[in-house]
VEXVEXKOL-907013 format. One record per residue (C-alpha): x, y, z negated; residue in one letter. Coordinates in pm, whole numbers, plus 50000, padded with zeros to 5 digits. Layout:
BEGIN
X, Y, Z, A;
...
This chain:
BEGIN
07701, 79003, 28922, X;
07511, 78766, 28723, X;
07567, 78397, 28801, X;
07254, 78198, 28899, X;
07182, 77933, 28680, X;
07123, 77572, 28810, X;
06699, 77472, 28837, X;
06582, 77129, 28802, X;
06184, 77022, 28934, X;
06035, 76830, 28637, X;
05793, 76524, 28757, X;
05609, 76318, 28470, X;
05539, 75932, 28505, X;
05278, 75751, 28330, X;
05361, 75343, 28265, X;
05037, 75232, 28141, X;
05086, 74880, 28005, X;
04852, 74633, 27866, X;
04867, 74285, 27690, X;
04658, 74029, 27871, X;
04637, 73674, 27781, X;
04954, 73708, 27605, X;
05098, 73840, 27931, X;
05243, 74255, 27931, X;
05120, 74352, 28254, X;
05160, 74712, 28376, X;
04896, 74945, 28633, X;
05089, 75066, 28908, X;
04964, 75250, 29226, X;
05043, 75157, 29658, X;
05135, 75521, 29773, X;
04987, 75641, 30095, X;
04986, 75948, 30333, X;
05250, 76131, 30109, X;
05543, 76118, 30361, X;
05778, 75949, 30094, X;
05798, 75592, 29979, X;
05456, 75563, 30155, X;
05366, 75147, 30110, X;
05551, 75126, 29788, X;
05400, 75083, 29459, X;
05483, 75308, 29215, X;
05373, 75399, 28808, X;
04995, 75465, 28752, X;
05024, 75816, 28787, X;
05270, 76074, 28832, X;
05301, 76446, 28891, X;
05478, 76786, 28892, X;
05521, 77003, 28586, X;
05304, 77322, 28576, X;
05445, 77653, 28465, X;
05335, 77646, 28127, X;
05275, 77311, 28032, X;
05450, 77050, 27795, X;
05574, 76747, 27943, X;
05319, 76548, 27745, X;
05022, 76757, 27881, X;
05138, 76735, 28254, X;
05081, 76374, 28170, X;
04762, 76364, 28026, X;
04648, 76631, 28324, X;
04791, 76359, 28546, X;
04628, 76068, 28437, X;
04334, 76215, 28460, X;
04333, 76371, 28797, X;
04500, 76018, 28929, X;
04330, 75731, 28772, X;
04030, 75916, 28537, X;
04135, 75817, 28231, X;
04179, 76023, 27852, X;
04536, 75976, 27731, X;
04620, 76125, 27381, X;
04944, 76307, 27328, X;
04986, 76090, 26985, X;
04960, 75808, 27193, X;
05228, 75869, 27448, X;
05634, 75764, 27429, X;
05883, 75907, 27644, X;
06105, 75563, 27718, X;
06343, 75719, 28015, X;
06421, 76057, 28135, X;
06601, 76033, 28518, X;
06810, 76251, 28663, X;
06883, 76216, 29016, X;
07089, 76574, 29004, X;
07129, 76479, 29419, X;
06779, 76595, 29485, X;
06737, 76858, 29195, X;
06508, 76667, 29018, X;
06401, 76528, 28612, X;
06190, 76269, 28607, X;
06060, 76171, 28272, X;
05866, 75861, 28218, X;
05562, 75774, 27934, X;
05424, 75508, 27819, X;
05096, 75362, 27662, X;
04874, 75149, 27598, X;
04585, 75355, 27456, X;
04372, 75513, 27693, X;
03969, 75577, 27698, X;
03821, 75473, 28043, X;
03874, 75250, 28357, X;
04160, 75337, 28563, X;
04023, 75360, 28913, X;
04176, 75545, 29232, X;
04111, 75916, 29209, X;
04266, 76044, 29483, X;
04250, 75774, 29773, X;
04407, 75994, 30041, X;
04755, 75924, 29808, X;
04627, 75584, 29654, X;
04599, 75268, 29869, X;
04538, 75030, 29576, X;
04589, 75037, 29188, X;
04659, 74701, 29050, X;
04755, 74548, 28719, X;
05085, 74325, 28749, X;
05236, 74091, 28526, X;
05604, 74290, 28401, X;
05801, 73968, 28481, X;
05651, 73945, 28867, X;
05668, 74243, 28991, X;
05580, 74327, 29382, X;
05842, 74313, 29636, X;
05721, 74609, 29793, X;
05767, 74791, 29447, X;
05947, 75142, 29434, X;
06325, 75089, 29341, X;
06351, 75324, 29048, X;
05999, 75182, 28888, X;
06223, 74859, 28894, X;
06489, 75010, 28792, X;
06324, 75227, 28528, X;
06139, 74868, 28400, X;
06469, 74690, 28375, X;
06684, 75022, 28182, X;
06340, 74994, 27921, X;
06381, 74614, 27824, X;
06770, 74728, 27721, X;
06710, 74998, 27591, X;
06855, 75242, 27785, X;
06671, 75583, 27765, X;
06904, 75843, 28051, X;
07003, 75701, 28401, X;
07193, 76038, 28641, X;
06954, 75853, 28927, X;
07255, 75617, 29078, X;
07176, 75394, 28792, X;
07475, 75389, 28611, X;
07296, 75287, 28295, X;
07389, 75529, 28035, X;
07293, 75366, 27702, X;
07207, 75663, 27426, X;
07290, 75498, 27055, X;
């Protein structure tokens, strides 16, 4: 009998960041009507893998359908890759700061509001593993297992 193999569910996060007045602020999104962390703010956009897409294009497709904006492949860094194995899940998270277009709210029956915040003064209503996610970035640390444990890759 052939042993069945363990499956993950891949979501993609986009952190789109800016530099404003000498100030990194970053776009994130209030979620609404979804059922989970509804009233929480969470990155700009952010979406399930597709059977045969890259991880990069799930993120451009993403940012699209979300906020209307043209993100380049080139342009985009994976900085952390999640993985809460508790709720068969790998998130993996992008960043940039090139993009053509104005962000705007795409899909308002997920989207209450989609606002730039300064990095340092970040909501309290903001979704614990954005804040957690922000905070692993500044040191560096590139794989949490999802309890935050802060594994540091050299």
């Amino acid at each position: 009998m052939k042993k069945e193999r363990y499956q993950s569910k891949v979501a993609v996060f986009l952190l789109l960041t800016r530099e404003k007045d000498g100030i990194t602020e970053i776009l994130l999104q209030e979620r609404v009507n979804t059922g989970y962390m509804d009233g929480k703010y969470d990155a700009a956009c952010s979406g399930h893998l597709e059977k045969g897409e890259t991880l990069a294009q799930a993120t451009i497709r993403e940012a699209k359908e979300e906020i209307g904006i043209e993100v380049k492949e080139k342009d985009l860094k994976m900085v952390a890759l999640i993985h809460p194995y508790q709720d068969d899940y790998l998130n993996v998270f992008f960043e940039t700061k090139k993009y053509e277009g104005t962000p705007k709210i795409k899909e308002p029956e997920k989207c209450d509001d989609l606002r730039w915040f300064n990095i340092e003064e970040l909501p309290e209503n903001i979704f614990d593993r954005i804040k957690n996610v922000l905070e692993n970035i500044k040191r560096n640390i590139i794989y949490d297992d999802g309890d935050f444990t802060n594994q540091k890759l050299s």
